[in-house]
Backbone as CSV, one residue per row, in Angstrom:
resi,resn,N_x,N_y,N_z,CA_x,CA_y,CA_z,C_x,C_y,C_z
1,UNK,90.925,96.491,104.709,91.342,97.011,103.413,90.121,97.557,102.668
2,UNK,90.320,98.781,101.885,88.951,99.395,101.486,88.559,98.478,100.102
3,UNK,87.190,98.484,99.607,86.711,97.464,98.902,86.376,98.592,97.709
4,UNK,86.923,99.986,97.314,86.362,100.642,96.451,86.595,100.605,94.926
5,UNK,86.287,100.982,93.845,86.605,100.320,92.763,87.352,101.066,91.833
6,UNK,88.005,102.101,92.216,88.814,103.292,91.939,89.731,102.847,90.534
7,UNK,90.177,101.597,91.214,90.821,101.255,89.744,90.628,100.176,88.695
8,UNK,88.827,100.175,88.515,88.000,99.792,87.784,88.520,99.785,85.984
9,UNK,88.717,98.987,85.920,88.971,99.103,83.889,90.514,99.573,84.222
10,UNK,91.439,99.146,85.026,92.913,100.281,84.891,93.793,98.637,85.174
11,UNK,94.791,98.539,83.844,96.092,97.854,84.223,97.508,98.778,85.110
12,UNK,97.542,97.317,85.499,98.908,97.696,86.659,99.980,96.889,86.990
13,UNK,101.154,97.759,86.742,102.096,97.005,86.505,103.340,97.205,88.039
14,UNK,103.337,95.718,88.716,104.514,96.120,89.823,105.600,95.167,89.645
15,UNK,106.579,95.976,89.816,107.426,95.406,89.652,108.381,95.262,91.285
16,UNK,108.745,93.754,91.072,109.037,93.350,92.413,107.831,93.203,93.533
17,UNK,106.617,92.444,92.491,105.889,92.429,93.230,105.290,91.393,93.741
18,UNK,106.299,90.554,94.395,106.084,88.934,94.353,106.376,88.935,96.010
19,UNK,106.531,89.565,96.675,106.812,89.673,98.005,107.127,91.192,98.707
20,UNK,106.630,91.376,100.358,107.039,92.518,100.520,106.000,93.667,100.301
21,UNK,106.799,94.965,100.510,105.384,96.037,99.666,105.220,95.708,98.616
22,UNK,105.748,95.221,97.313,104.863,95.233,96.114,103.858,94.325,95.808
23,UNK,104.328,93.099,96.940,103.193,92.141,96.589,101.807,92.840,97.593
24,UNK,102.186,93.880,98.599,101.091,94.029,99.421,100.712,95.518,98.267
25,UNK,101.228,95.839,97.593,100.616,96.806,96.718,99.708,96.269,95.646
26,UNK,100.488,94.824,94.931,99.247,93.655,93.937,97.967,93.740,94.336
27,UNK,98.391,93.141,95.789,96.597,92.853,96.529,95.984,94.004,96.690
28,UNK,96.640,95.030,96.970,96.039,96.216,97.168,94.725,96.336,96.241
29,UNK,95.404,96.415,94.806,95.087,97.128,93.554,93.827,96.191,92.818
30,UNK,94.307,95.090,93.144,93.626,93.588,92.741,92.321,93.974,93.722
31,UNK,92.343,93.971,94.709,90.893,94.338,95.575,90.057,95.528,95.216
32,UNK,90.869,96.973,94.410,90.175,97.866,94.098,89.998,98.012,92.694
33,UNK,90.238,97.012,92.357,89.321,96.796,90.677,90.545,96.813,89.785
34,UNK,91.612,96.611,89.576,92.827,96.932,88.831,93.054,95.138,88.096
35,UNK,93.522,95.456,87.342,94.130,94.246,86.482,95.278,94.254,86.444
36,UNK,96.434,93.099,87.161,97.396,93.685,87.943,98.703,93.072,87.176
37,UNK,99.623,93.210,86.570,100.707,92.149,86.420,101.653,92.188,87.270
38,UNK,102.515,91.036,88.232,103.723,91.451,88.623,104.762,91.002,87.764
39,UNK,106.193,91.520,87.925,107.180,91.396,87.549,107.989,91.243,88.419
40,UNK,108.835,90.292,88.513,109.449,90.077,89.727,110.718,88.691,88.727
41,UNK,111.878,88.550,89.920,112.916,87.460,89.571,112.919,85.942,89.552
42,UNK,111.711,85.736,90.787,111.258,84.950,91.351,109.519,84.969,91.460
43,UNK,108.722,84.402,90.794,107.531,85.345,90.668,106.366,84.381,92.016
44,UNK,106.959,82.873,92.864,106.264,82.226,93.507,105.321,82.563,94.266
45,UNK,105.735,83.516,95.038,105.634,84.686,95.910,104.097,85.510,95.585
46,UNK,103.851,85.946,94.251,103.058,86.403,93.681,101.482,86.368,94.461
47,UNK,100.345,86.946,94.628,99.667,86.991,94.485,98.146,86.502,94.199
48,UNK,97.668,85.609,94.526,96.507,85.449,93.925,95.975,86.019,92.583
49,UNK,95.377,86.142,91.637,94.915,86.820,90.852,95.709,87.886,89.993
50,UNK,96.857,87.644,90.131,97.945,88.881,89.328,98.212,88.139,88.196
51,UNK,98.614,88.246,87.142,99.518,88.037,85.794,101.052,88.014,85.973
52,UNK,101.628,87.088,86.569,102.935,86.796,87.063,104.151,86.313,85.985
53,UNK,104.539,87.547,86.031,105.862,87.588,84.631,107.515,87.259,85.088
54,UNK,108.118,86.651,84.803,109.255,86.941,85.723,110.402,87.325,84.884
55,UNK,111.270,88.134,85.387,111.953,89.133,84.431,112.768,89.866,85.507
56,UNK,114.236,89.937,85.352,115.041,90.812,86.050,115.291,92.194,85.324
57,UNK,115.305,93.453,86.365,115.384,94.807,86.075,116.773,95.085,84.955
58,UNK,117.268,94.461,85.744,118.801,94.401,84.641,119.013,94.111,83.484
59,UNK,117.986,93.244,82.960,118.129,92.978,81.563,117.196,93.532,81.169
60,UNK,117.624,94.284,80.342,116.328,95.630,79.293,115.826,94.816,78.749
61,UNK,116.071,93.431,77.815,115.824,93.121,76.659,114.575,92.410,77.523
62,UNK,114.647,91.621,78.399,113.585,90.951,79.986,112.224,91.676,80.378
63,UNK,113.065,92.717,80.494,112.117,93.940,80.913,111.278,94.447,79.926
64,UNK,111.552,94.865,78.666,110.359,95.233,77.596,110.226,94.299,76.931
65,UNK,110.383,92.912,77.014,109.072,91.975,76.856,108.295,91.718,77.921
66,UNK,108.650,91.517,79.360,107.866,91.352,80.059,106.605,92.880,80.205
67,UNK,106.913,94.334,80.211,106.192,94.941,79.946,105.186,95.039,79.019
68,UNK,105.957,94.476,77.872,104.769,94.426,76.415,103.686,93.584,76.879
69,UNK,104.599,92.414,77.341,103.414,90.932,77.550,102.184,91.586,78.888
70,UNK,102.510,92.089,79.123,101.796,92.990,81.056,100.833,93.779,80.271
71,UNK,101.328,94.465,78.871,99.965,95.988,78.486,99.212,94.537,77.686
72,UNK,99.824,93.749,76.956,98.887,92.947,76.036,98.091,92.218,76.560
73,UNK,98.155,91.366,77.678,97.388,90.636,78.487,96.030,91.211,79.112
74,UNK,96.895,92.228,79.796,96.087,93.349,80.496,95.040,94.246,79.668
75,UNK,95.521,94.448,78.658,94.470,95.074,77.548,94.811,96.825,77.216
76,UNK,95.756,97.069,78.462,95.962,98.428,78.624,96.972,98.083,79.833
77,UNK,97.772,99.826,79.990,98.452,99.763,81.157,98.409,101.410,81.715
78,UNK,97.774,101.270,82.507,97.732,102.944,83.380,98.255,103.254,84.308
79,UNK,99.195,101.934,85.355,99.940,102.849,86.003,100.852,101.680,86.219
80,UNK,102.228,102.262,86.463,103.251,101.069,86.648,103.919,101.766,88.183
81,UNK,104.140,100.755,89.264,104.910,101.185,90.336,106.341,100.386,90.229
82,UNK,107.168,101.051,90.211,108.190,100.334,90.158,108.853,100.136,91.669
83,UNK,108.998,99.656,91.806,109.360,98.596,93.376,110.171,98.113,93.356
84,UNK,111.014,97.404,92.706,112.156,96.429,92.785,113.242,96.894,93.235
85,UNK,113.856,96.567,94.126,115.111,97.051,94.811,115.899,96.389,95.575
86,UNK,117.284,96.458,96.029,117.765,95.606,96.799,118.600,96.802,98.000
87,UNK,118.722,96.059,99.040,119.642,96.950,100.293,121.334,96.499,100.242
88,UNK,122.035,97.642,100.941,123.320,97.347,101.006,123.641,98.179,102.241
89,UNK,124.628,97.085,103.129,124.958,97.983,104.032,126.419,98.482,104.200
90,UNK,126.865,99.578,105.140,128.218,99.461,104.924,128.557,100.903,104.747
91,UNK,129.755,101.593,105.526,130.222,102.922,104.737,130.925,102.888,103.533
92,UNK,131.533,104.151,103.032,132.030,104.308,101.371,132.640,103.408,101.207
93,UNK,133.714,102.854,102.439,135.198,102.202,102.291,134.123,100.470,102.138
94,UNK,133.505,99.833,102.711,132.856,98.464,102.812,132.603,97.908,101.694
95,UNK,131.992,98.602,100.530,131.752,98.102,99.429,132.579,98.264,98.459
96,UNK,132.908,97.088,97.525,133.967,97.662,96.452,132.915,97.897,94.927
97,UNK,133.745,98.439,93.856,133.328,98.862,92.913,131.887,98.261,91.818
98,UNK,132.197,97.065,92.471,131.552,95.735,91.256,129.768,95.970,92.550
99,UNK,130.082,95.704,93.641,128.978,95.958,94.459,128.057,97.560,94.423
100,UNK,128.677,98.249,94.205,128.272,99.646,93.584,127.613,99.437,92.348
101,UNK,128.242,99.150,91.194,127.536,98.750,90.020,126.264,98.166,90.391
102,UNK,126.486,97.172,90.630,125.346,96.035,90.905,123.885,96.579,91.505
103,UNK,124.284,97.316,92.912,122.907,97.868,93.479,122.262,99.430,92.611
104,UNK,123.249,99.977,91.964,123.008,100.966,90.911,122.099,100.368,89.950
105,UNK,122.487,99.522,89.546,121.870,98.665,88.454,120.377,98.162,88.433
106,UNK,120.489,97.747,89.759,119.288,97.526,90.256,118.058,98.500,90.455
107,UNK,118.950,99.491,91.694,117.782,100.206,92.085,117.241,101.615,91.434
108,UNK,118.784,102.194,90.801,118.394,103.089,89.856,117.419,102.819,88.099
109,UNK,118.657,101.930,87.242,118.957,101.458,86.428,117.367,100.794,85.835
110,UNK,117.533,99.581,86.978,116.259,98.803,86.885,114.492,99.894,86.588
111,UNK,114.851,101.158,87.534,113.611,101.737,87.440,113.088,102.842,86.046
112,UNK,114.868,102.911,85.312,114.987,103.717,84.559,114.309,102.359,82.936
113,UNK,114.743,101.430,83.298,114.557,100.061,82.045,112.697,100.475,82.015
114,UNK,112.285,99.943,83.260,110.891,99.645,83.488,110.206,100.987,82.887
115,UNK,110.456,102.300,83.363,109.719,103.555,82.835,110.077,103.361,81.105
116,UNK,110.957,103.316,80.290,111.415,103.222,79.247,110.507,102.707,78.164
117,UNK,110.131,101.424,79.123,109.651,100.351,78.175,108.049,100.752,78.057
118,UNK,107.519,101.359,79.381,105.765,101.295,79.594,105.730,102.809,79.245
119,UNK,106.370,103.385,78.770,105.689,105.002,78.581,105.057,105.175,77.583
120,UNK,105.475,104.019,76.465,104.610,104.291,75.151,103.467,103.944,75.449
121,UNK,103.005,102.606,76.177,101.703,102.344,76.609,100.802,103.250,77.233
122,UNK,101.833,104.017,77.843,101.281,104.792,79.475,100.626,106.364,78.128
123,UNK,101.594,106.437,77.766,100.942,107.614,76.618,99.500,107.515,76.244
124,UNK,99.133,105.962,75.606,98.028,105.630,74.663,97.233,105.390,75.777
125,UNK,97.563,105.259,77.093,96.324,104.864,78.001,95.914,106.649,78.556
126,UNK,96.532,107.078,78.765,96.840,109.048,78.896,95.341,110.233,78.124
127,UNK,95.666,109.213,77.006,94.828,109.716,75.856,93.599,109.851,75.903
128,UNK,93.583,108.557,76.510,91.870,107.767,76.734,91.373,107.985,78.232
129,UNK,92.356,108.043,78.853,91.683,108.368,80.305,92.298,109.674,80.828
130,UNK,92.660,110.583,80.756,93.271,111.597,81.205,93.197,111.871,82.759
131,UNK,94.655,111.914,83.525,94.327,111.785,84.896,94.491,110.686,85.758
132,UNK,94.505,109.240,85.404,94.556,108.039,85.924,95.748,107.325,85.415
133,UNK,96.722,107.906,84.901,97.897,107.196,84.734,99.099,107.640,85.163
134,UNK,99.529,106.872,85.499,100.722,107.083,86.661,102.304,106.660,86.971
135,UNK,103.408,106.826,87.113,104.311,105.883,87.710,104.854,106.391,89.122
136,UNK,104.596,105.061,89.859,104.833,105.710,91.550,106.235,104.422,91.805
137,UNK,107.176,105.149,92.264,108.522,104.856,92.448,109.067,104.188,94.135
138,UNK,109.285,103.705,93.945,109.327,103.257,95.547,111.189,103.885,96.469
139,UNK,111.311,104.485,96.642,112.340,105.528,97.269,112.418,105.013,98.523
140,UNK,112.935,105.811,99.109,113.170,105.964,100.792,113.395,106.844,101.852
141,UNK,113.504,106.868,102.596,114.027,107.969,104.252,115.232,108.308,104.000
142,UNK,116.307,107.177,103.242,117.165,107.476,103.327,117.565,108.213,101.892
143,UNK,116.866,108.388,101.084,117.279,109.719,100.255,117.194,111.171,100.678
144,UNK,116.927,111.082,101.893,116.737,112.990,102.794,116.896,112.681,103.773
145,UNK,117.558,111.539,104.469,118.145,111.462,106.027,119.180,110.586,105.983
146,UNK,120.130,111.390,106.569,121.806,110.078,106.657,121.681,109.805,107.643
147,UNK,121.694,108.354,106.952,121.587,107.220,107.899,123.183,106.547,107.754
148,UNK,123.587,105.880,109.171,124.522,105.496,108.802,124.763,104.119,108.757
149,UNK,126.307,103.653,108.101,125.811,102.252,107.037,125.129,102.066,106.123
150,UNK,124.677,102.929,105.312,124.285,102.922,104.583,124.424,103.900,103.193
151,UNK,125.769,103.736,102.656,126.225,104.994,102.196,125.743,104.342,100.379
152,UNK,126.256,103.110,100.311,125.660,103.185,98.801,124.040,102.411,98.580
153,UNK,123.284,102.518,99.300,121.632,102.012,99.255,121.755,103.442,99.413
154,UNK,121.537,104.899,100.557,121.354,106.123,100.819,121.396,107.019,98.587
155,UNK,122.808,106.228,98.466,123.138,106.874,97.294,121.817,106.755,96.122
156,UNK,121.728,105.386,95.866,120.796,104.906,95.177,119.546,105.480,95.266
157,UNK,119.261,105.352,96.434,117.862,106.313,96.570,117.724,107.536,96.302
158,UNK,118.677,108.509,96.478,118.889,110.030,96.044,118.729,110.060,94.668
159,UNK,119.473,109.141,94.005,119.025,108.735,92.770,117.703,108.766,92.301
160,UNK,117.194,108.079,92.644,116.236,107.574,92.296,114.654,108.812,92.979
161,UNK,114.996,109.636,94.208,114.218,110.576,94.220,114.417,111.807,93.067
162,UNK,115.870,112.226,92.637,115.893,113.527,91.863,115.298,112.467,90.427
163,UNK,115.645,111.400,89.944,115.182,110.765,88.626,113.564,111.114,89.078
164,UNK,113.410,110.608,89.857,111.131,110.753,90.374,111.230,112.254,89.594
165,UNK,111.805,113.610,90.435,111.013,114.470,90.026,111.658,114.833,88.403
166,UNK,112.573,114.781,88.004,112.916,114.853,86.506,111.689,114.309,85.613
167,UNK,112.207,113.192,85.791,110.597,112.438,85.102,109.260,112.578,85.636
168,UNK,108.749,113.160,86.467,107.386,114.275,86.627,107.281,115.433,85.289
169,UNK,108.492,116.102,85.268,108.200,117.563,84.410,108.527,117.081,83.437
170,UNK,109.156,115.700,82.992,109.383,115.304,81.770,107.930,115.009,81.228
171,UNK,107.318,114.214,81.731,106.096,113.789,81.175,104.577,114.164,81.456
172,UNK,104.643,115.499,82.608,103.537,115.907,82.981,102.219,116.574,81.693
173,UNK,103.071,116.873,80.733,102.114,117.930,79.735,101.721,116.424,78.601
174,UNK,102.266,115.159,79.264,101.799,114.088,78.238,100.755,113.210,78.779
175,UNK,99.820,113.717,80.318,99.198,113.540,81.408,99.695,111.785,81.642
176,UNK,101.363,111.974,82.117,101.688,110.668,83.074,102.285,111.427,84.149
177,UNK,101.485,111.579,85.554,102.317,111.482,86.485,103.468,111.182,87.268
178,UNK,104.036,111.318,87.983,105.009,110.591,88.634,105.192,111.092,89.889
179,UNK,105.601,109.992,90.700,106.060,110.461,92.451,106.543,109.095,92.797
180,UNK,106.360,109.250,93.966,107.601,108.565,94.824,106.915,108.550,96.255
181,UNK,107.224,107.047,97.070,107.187,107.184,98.405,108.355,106.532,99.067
182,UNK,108.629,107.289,100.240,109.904,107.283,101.017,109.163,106.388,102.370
183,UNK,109.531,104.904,102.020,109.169,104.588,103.601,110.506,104.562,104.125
184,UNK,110.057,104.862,105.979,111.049,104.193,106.755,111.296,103.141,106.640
185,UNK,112.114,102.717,107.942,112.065,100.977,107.951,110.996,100.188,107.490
186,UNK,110.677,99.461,106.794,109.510,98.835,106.727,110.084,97.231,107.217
187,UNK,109.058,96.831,107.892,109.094,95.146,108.319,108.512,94.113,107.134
188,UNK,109.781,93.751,106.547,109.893,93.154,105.401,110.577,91.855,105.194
189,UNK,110.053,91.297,104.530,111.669,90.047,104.280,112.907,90.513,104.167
190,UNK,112.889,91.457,103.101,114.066,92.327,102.708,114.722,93.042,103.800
191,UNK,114.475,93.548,104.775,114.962,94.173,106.268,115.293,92.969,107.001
192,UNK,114.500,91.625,106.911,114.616,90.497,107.727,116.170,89.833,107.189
193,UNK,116.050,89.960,105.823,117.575,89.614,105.779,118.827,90.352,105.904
194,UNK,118.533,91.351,106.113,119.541,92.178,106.246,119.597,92.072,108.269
195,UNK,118.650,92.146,108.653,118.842,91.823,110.404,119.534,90.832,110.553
196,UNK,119.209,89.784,109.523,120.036,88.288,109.624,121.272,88.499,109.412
197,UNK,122.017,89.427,109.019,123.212,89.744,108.677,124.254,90.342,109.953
198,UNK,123.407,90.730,111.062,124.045,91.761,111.959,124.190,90.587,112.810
199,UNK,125.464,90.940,113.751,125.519,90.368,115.013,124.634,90.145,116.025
200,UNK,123.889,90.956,116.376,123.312,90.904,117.240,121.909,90.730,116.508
201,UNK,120.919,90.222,115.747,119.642,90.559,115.280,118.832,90.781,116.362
202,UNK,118.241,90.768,117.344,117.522,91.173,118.097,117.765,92.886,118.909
203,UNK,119.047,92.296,118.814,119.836,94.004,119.486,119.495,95.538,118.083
204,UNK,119.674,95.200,116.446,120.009,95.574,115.290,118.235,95.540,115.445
205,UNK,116.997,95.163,115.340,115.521,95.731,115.221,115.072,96.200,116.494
206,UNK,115.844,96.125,117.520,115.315,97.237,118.800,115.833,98.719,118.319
207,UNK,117.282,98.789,117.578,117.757,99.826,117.142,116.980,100.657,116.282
208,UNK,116.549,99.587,115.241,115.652,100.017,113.952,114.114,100.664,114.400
209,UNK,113.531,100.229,115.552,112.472,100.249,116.258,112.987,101.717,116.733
210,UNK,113.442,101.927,117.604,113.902,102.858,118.303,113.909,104.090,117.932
211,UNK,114.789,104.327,116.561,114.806,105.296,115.451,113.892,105.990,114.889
212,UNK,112.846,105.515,115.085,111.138,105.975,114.158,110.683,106.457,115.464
213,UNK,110.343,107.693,115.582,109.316,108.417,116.393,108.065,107.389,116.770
214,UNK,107.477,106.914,115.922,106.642,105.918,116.422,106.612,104.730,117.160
215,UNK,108.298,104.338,116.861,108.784,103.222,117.943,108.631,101.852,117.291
216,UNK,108.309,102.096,116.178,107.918,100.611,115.729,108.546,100.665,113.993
217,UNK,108.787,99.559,113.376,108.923,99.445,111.818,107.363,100.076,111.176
218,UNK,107.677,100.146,110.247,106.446,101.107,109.221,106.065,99.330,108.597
219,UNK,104.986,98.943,108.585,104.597,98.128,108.397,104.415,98.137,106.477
220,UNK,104.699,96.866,105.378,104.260,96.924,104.004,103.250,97.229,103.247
221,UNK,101.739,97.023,104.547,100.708,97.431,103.844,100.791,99.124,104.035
222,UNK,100.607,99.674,105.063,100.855,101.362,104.699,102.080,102.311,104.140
223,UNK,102.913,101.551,103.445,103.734,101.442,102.305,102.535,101.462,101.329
224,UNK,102.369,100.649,100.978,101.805,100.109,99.806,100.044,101.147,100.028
225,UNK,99.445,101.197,101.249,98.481,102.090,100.831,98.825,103.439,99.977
226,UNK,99.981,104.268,100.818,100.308,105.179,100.188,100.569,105.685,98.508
227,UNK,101.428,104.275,98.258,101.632,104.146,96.911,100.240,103.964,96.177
228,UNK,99.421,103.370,96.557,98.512,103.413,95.764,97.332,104.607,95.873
229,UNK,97.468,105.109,96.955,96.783,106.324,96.797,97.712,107.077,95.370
230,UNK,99.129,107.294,94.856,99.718,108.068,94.849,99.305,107.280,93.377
231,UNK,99.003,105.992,93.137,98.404,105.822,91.707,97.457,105.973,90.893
232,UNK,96.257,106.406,92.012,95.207,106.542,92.388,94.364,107.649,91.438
233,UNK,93.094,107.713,90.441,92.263,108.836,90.178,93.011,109.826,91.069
234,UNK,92.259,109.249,92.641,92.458,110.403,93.450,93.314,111.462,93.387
235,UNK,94.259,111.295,92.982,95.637,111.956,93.229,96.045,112.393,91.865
236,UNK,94.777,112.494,91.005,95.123,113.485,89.627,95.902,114.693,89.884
237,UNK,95.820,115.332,90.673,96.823,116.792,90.752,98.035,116.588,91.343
238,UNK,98.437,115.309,91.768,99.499,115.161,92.278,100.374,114.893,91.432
239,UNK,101.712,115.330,91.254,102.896,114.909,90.553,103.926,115.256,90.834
240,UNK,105.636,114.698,91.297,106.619,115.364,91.579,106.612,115.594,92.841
241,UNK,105.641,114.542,93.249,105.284,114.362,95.088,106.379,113.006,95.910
242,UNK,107.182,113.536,96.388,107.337,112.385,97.882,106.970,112.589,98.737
243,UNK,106.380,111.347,99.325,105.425,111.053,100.109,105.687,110.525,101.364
244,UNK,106.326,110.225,102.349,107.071,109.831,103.140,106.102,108.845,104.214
245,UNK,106.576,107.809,104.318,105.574,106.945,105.196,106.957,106.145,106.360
246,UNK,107.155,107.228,106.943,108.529,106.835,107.724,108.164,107.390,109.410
247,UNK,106.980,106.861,109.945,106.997,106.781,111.487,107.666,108.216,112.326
248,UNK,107.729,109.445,111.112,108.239,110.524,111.561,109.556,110.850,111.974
249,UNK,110.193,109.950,111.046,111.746,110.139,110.802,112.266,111.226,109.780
250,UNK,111.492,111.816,109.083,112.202,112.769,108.104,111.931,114.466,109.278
251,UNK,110.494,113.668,109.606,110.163,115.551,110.400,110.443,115.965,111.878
252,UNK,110.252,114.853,112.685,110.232,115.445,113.653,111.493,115.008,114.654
253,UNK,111.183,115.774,115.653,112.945,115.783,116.620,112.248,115.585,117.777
254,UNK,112.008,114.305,118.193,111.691,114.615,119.589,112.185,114.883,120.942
255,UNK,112.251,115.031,121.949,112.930,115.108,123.471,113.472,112.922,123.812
256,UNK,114.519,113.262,124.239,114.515,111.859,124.861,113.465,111.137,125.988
257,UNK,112.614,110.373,126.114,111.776,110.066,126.679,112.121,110.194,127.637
258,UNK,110.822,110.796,129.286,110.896,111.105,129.983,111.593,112.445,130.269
259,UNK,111.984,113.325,129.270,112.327,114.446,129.606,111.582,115.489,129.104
């Protein structure tokens, strides 16, 4: 893991970052000089060295105190990744109405609470550092590839990529960035319980394996590098970017092996 200090003097706020990519995005940020809070439902999970808030996406009123308490602690807040999300599997007909709500709530909803609450901060930190403030969105493969079984998580994410670039041109001339990364599968708890769900689990991650040009799950830390490049100084000119860290599932078509 690189030891550089990029995000020296910069608060950071993840949410859902108590396990998974966001907790491998904490450590990330925490190693390159960042002052980190997570936000998460369950915050045990957490981090070494983070500011561990616990607060569900769903409740606004949760959410902008736990944000306030994240810029006040922190001293400032310059970039927030919002992360928190849940999976659903199943075509249109599998899920009923109340289960729709629910993962809406979550994965859209939740990311729309979190930006809401930190933009006033994200403004006053904008001011003072121009260029280093950010919100990087955690999306997926499956907002630009149908996948199947997966018709209302696929939905959510589409969501949640056209909200990424809306809110880029919404707030670009107020210097807050925004983007988005689309991993593939990633090998997660969150994928682990959902394997636990299938008949066959061993048969259901040879499948998942199989699917990625690379042959393997996209691992949490290069998730989480990406995202933090994408929070990154570095990536001052970037905005209204997805970023795709999906083992070459969005681009390429390969031949069936051996042919």
């Amino acid at each position: 893991m690189t030891t550089t200090s990029d995000f020296e003097g910069m608060g950071a706020l993840v949410t859902g970052g108590a396990s998974g990519i966001g907790a491998a995005v904490a450590t990330m940020l925490l190693a390159r000089g960042a002052r980190v809070a997570v936000l998460d439902r369950e915050t045990a999970g957490a981090p070494e060295g983070v500011l561990a808030v616990k607060a569900d996406v769903t409740d606004d009123d949760a959410v902008r105190e736990a944000v306030d308490r994240a810029a006040a602690e922190l001293g400032t807040l310059h970039t927030v990744v919002s992360n928190a999300g849940v999976g659903s599997i199943g075509t249109v007909e599998d899920n009923a109405d109340d289960e729709w709500t629910r993962v809406l709530d979550i994965n859209v909803l939740g990311m729309v609470r979190t930006a809401r609450h930190a933009l006033p901060h994200l403004r006053r930190a904008a001011a003072a550092r121009p260029g280093a403030v950010s919100i990087t969105q955690t999306c997926s493969i499956a907002a630009t590839a149908g996948l199947p079984q997966r018709a209302l998580y696929s939905a959510s994410k589409g969501a949640v990529l056209s909200l990424t670039l809306a809110m880029a041109a919404d707030h670009v001339r107020e210097g807050i960035r925004v983007n988005c990364v689309n991993p593939g599968t990633a090998d997660t708890p969150w994928i682990g319980r959902l394997l636990g769900q299938a008949d066959d689990p061993a048969a259901e991650r040879a499948a998942l394996n199989a699917r990625q040009p690379l042959g393997r799950l996209v691992s949490a830390d290069e998730v989480a590098a990406a995202i933090v490049y994408l929070a990154s100084p570095a990536a001052a000119s970037v905005t209204g970017t997805a970023l795709a860290v999906d083992g070459g599932m969005q681009g390429l078509r390969l031949r069936p092996a051996g042919s």
